[in-house]
PDB file with SEQRES, HELIX, SHEET and CRYST1 records, atoms N, CA, C and O in Angstrom:
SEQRES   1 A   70  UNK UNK UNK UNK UNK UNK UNK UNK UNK UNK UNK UNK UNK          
SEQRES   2 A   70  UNK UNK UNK UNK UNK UNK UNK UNK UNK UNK UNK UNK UNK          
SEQRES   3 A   70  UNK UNK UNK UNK UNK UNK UNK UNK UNK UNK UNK UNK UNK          
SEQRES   4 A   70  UNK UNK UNK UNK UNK UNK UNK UNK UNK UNK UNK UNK UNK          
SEQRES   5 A   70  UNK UNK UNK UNK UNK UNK UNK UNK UNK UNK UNK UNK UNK          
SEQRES   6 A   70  UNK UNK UNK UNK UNK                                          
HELIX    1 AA1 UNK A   10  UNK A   17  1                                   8    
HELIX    2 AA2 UNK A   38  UNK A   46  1                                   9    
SHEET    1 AA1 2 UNK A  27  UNK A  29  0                                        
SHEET    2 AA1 2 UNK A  52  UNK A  54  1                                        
CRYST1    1.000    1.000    1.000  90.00  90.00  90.00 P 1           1          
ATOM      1  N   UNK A   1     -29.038 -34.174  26.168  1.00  0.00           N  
ATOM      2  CA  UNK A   1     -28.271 -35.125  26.936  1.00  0.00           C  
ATOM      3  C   UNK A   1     -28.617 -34.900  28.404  1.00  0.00           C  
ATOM      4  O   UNK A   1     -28.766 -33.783  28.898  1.00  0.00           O  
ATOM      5  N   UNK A   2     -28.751 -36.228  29.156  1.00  0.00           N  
ATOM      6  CA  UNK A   2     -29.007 -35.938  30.484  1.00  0.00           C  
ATOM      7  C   UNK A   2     -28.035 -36.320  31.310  1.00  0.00           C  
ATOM      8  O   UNK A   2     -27.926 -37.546  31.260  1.00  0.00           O  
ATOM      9  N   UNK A   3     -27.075 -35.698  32.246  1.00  0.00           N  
ATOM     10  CA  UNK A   3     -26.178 -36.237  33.474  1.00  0.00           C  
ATOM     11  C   UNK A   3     -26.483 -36.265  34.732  1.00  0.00           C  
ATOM     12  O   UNK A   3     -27.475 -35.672  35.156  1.00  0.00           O  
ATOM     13  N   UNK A   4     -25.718 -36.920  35.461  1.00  0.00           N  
ATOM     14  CA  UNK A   4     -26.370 -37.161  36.498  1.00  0.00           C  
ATOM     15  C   UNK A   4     -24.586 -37.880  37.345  1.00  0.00           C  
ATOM     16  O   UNK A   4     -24.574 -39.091  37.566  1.00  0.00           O  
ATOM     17  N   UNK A   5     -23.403 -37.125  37.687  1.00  0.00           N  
ATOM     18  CA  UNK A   5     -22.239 -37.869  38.282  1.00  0.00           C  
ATOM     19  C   UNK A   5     -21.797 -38.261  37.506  1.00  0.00           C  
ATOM     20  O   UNK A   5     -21.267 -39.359  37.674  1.00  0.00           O  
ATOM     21  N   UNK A   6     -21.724 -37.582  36.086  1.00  0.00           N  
ATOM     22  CA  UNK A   6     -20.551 -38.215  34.883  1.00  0.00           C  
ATOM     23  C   UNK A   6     -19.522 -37.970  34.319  1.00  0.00           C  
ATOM     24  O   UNK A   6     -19.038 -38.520  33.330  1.00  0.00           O  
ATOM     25  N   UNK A   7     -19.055 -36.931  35.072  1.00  0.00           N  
ATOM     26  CA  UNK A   7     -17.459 -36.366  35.348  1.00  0.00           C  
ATOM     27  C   UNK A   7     -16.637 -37.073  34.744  1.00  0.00           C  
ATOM     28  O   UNK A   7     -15.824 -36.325  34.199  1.00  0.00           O  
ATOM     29  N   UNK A   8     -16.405 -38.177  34.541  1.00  0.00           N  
ATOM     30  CA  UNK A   8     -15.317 -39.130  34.340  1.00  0.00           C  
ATOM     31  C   UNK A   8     -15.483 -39.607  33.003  1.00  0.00           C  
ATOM     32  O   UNK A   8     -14.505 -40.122  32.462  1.00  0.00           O  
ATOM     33  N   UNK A   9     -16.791 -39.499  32.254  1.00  0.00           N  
ATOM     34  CA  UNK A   9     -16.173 -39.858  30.764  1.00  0.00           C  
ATOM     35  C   UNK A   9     -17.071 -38.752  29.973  1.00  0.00           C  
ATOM     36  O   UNK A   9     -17.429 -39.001  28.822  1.00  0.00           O  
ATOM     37  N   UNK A  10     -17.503 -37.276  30.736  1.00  0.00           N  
ATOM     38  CA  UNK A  10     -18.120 -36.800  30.290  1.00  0.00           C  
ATOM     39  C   UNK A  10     -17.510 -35.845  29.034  1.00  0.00           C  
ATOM     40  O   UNK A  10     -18.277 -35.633  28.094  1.00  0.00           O  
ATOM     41  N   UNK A  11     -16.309 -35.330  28.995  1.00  0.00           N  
ATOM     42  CA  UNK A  11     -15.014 -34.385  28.681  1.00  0.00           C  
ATOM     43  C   UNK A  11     -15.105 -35.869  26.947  1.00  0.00           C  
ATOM     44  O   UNK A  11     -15.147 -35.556  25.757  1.00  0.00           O  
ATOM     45  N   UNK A  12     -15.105 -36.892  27.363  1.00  0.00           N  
ATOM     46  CA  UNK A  12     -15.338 -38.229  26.169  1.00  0.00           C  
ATOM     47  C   UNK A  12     -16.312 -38.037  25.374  1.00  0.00           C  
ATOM     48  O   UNK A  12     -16.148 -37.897  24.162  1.00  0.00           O  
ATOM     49  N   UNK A  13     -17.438 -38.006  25.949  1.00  0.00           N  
ATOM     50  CA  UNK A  13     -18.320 -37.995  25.536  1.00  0.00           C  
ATOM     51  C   UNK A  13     -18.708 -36.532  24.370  1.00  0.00           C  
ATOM     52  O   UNK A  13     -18.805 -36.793  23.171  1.00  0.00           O  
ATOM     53  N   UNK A  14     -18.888 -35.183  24.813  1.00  0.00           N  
ATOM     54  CA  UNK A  14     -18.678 -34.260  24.354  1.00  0.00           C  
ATOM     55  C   UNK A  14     -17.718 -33.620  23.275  1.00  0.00           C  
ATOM     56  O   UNK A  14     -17.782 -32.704  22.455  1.00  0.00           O  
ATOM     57  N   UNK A  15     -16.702 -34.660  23.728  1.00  0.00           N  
ATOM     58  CA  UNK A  15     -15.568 -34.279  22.458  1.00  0.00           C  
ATOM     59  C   UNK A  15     -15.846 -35.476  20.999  1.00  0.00           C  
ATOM     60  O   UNK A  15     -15.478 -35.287  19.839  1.00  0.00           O  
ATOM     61  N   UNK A  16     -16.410 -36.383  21.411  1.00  0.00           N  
ATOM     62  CA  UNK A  16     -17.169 -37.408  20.349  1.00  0.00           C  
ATOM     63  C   UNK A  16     -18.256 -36.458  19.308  1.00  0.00           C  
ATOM     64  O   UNK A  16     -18.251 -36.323  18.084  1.00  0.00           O  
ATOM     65  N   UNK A  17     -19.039 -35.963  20.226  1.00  0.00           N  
ATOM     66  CA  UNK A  17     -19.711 -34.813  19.615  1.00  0.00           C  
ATOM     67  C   UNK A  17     -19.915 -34.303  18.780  1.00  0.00           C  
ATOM     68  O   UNK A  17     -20.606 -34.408  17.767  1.00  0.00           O  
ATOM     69  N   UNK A  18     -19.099 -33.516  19.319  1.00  0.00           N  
ATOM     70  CA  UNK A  18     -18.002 -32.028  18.551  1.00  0.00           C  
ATOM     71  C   UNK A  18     -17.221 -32.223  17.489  1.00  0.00           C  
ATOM     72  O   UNK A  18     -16.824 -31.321  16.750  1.00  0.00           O  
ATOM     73  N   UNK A  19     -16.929 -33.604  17.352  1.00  0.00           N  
ATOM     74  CA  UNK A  19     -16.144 -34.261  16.526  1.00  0.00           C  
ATOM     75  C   UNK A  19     -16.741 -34.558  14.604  1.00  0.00           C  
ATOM     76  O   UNK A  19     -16.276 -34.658  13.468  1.00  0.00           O  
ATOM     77  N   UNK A  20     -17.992 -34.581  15.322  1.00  0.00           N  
ATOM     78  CA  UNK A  20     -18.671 -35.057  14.228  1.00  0.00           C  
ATOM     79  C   UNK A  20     -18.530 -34.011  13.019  1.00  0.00           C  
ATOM     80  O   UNK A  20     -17.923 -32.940  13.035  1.00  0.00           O  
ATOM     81  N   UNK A  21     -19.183 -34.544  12.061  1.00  0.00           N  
ATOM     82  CA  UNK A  21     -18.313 -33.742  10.586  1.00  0.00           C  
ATOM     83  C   UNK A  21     -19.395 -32.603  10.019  1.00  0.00           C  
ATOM     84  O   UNK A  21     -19.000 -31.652   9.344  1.00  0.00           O  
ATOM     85  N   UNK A  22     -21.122 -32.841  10.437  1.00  0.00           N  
ATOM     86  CA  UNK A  22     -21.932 -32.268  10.382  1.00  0.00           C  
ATOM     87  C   UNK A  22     -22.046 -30.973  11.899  1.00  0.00           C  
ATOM     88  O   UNK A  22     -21.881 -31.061  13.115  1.00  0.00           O  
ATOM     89  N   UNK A  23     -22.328 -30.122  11.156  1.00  0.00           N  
ATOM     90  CA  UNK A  23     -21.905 -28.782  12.240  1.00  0.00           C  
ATOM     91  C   UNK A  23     -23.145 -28.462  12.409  1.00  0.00           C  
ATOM     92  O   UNK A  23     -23.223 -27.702  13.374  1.00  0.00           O  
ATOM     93  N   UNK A  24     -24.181 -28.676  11.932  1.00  0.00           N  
ATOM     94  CA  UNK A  24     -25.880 -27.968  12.350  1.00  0.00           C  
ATOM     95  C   UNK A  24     -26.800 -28.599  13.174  1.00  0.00           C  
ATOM     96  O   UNK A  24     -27.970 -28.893  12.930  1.00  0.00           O  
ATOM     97  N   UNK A  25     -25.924 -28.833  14.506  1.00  0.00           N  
ATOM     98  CA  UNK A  25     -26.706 -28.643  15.651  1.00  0.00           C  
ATOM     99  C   UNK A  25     -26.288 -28.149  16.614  1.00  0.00           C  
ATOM    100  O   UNK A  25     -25.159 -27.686  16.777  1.00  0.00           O  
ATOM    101  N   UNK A  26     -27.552 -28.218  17.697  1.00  0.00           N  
ATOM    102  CA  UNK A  26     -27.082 -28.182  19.249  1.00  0.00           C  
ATOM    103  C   UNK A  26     -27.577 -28.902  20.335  1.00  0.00           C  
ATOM    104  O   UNK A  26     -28.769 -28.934  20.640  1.00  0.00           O  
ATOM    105  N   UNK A  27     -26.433 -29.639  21.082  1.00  0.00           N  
ATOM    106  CA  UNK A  27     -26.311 -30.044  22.056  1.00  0.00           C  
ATOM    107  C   UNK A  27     -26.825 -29.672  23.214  1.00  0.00           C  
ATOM    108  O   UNK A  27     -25.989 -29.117  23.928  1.00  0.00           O  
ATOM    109  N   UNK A  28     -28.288 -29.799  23.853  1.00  0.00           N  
ATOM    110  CA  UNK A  28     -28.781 -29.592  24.711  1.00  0.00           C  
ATOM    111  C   UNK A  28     -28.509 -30.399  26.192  1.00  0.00           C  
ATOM    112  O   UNK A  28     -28.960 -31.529  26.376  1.00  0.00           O  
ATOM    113  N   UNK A  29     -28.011 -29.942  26.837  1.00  0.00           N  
ATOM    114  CA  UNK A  29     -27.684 -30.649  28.051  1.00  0.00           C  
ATOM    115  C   UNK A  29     -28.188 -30.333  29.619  1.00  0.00           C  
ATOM    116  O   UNK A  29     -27.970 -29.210  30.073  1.00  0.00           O  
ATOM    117  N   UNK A  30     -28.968 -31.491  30.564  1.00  0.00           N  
ATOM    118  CA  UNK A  30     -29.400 -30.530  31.559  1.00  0.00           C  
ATOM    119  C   UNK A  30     -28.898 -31.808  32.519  1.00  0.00           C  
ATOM    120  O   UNK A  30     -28.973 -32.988  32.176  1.00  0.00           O  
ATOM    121  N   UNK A  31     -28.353 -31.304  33.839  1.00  0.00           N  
ATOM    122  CA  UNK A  31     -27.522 -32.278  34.965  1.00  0.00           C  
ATOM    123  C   UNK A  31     -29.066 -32.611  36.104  1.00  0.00           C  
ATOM    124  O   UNK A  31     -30.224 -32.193  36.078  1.00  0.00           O  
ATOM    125  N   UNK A  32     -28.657 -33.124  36.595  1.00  0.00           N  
ATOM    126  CA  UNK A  32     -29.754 -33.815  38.016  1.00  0.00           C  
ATOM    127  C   UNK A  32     -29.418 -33.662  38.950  1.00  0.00           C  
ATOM    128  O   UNK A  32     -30.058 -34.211  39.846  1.00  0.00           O  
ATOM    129  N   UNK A  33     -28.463 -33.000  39.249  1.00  0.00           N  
ATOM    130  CA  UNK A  33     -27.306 -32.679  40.619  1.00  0.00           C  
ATOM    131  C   UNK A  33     -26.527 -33.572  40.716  1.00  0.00           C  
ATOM    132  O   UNK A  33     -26.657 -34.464  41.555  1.00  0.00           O  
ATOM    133  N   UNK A  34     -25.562 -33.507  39.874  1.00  0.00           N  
ATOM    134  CA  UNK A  34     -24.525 -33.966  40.204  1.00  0.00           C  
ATOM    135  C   UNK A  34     -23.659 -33.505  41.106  1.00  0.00           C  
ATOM    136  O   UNK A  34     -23.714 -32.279  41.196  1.00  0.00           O  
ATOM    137  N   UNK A  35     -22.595 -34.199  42.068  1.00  0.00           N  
ATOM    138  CA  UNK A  35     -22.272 -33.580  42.736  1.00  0.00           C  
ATOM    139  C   UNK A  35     -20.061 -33.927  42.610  1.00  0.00           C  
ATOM    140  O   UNK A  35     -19.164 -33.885  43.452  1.00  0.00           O  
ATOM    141  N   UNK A  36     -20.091 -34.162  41.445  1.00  0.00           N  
ATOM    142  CA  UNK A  36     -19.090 -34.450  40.673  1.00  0.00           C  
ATOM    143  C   UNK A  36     -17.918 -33.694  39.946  1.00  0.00           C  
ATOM    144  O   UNK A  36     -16.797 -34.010  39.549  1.00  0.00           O  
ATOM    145  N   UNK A  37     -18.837 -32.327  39.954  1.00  0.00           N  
ATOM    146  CA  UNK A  37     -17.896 -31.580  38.781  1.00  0.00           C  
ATOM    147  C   UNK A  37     -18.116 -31.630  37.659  1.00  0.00           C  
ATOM    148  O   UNK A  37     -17.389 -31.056  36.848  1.00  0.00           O  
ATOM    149  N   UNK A  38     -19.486 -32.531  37.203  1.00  0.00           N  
ATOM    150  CA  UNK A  38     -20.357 -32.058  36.010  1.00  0.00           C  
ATOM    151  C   UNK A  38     -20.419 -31.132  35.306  1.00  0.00           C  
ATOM    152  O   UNK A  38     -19.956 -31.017  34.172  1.00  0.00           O  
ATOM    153  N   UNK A  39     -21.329 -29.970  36.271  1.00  0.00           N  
ATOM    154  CA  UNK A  39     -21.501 -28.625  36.095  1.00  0.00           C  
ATOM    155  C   UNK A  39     -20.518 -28.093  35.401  1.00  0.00           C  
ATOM    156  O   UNK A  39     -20.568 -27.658  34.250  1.00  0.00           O  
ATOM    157  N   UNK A  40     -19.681 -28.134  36.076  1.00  0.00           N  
ATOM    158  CA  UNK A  40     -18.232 -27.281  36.179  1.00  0.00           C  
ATOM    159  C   UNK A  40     -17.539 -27.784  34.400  1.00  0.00           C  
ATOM    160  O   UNK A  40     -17.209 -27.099  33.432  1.00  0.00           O  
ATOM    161  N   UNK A  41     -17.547 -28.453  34.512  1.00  0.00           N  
ATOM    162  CA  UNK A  41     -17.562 -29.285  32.707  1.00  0.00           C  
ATOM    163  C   UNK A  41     -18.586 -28.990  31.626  1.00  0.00           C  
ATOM    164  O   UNK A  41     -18.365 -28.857  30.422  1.00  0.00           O  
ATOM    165  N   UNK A  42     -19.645 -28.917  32.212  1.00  0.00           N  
ATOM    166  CA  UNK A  42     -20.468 -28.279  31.321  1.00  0.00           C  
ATOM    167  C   UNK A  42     -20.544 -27.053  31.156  1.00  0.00           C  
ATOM    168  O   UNK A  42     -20.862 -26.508  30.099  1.00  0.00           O  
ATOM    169  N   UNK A  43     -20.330 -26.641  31.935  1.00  0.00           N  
ATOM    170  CA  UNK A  43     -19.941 -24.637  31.793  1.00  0.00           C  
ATOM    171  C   UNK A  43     -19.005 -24.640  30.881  1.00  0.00           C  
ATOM    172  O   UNK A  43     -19.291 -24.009  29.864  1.00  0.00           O  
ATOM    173  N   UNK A  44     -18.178 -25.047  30.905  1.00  0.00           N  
ATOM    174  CA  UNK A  44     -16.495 -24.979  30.299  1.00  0.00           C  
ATOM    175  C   UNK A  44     -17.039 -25.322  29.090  1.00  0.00           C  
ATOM    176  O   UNK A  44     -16.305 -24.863  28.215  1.00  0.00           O  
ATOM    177  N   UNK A  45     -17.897 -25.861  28.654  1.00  0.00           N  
ATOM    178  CA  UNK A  45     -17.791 -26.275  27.378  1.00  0.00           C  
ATOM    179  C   UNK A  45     -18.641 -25.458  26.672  1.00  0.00           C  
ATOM    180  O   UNK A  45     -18.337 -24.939  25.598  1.00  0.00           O  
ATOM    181  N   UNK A  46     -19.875 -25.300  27.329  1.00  0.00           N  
ATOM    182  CA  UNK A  46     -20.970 -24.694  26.841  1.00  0.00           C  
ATOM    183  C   UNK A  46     -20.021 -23.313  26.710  1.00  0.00           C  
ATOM    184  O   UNK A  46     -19.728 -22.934  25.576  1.00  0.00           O  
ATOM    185  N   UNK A  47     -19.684 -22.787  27.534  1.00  0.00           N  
ATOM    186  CA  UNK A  47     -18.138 -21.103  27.052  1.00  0.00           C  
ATOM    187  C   UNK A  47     -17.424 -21.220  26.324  1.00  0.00           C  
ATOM    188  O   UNK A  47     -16.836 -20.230  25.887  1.00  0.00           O  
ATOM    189  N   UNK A  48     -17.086 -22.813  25.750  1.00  0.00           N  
ATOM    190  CA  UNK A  48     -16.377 -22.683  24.530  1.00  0.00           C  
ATOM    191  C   UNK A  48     -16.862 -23.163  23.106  1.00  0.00           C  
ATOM    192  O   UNK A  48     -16.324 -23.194  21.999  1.00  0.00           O  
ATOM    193  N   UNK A  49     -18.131 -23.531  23.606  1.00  0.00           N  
ATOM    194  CA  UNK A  49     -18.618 -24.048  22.008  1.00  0.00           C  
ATOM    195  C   UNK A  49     -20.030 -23.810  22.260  1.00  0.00           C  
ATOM    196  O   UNK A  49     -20.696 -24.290  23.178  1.00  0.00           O  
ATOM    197  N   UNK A  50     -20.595 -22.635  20.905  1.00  0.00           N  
ATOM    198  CA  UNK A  50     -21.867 -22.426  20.957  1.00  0.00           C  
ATOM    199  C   UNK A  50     -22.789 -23.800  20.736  1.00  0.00           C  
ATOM    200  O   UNK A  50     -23.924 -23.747  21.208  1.00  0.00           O  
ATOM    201  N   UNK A  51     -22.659 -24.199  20.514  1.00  0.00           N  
ATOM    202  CA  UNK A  51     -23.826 -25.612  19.952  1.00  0.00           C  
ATOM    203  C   UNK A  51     -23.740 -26.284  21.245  1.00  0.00           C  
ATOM    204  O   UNK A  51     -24.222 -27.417  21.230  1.00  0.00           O  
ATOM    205  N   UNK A  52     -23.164 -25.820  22.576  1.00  0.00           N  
ATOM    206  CA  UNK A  52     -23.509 -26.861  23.425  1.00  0.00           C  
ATOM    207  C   UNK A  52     -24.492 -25.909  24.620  1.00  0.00           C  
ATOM    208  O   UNK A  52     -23.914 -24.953  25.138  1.00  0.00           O  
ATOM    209  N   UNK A  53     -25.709 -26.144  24.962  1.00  0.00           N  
ATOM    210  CA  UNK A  53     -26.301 -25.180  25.836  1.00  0.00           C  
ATOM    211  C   UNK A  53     -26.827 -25.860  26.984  1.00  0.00           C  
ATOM    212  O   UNK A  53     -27.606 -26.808  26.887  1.00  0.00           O  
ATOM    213  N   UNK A  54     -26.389 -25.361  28.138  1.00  0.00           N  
ATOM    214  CA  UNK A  54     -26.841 -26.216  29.420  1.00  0.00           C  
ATOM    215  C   UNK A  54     -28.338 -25.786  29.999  1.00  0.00           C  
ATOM    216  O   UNK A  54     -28.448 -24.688  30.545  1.00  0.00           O  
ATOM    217  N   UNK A  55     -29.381 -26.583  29.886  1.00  0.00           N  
ATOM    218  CA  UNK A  55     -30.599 -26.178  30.344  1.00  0.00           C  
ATOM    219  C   UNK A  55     -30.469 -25.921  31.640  1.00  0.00           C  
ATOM    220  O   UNK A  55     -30.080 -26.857  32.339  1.00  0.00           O  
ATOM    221  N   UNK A  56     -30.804 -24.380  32.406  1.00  0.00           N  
ATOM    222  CA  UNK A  56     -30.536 -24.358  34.003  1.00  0.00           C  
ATOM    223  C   UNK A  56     -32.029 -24.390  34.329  1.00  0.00           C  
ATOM    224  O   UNK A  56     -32.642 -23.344  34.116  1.00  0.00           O  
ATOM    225  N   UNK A  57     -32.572 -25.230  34.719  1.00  0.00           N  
ATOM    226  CA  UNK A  57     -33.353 -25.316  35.713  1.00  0.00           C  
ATOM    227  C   UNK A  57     -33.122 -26.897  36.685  1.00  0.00           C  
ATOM    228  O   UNK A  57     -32.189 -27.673  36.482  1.00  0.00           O  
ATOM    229  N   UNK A  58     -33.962 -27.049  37.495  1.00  0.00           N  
ATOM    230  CA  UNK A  58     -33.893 -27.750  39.158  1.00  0.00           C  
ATOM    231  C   UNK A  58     -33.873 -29.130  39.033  1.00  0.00           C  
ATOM    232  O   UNK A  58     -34.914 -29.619  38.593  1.00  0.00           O  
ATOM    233  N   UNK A  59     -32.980 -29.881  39.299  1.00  0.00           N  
ATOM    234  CA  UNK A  59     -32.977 -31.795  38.897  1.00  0.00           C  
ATOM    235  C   UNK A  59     -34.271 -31.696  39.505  1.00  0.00           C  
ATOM    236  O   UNK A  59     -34.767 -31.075  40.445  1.00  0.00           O  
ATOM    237  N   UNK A  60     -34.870 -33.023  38.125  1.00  0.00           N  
ATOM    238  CA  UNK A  60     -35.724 -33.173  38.651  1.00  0.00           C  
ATOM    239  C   UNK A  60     -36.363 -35.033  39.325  1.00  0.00           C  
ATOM    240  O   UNK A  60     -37.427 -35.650  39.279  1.00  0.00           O  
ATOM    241  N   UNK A  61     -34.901 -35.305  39.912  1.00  0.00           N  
ATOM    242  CA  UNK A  61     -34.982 -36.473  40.614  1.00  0.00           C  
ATOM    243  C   UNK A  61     -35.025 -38.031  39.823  1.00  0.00           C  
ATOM    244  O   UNK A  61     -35.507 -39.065  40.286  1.00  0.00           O  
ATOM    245  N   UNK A  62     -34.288 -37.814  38.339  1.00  0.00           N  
ATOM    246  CA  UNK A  62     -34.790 -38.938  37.418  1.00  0.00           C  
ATOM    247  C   UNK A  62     -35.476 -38.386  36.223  1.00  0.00           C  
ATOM    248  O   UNK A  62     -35.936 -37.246  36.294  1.00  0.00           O  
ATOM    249  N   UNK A  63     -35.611 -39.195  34.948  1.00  0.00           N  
ATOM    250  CA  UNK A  63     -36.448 -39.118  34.141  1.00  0.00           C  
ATOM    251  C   UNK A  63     -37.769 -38.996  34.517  1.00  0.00           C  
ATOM    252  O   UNK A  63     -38.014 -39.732  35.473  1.00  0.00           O  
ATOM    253  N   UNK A  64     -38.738 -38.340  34.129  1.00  0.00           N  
ATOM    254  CA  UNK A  64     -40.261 -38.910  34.708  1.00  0.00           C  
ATOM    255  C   UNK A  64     -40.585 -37.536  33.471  1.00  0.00           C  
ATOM    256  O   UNK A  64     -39.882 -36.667  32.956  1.00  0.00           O  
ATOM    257  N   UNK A  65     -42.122 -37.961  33.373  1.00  0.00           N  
ATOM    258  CA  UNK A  65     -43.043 -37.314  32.804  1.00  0.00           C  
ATOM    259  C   UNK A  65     -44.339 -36.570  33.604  1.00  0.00           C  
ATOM    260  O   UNK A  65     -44.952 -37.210  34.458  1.00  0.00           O  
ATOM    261  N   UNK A  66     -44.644 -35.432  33.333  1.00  0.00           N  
ATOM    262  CA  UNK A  66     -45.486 -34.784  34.101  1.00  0.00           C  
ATOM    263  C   UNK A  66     -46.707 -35.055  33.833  1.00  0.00           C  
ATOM    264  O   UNK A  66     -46.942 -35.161  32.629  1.00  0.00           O  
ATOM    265  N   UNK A  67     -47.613 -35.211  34.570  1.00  0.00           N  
ATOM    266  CA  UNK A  67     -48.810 -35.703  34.605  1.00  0.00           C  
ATOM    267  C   UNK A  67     -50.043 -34.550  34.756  1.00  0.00           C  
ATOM    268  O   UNK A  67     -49.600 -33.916  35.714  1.00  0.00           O  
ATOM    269  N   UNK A  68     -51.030 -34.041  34.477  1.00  0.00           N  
ATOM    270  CA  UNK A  68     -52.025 -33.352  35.044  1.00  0.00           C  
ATOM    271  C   UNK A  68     -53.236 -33.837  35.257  1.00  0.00           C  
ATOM    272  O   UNK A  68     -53.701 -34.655  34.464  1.00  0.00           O  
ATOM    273  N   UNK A  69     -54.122 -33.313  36.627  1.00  0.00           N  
ATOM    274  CA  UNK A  69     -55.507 -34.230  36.906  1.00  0.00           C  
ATOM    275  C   UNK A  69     -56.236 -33.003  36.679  1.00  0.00           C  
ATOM    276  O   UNK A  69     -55.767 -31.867  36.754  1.00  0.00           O  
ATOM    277  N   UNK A  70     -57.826 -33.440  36.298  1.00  0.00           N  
ATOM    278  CA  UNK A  70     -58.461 -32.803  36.059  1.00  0.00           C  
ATOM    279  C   UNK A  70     -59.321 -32.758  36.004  1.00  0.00           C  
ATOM    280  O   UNK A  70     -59.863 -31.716  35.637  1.00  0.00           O  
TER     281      UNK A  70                                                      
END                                                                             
């Protein structure tokens, strides 16, 4: 899952989730800088439920795909 300032139906979203009746996965989640209280929601959750894991590395400004020249 990708966020990006979704504070407000994100706690929705996650508990939809979690909800589901099949238990064998995990929820990979990485933010773009939000500056919302995202984070702060995703911590909380990812500390309370293993299947949710927040990827920490650096927004990277949008979706995009990496390119190499050569």
């Amino acid at each position: 899952m990708a966020t990006y300032n979704g504070a407000r139906h994100l706690r929705e979203q996650i508990d939809s989730i979690l909800a589901q009746t099949d238990r064998d996965w995990t929820l990979f989640v990485h933010d773009d800088g939000s500056a919302d209280g995202t984070m702060a929601i995703l911590r909380e959750y990812a500390a309370a439920h293993s299947q949710v894991v927040v990827l920490d590395y650096p927004p990277a400004g949008g979706a995009r795909t990496r390119t190499t020249c050569g």
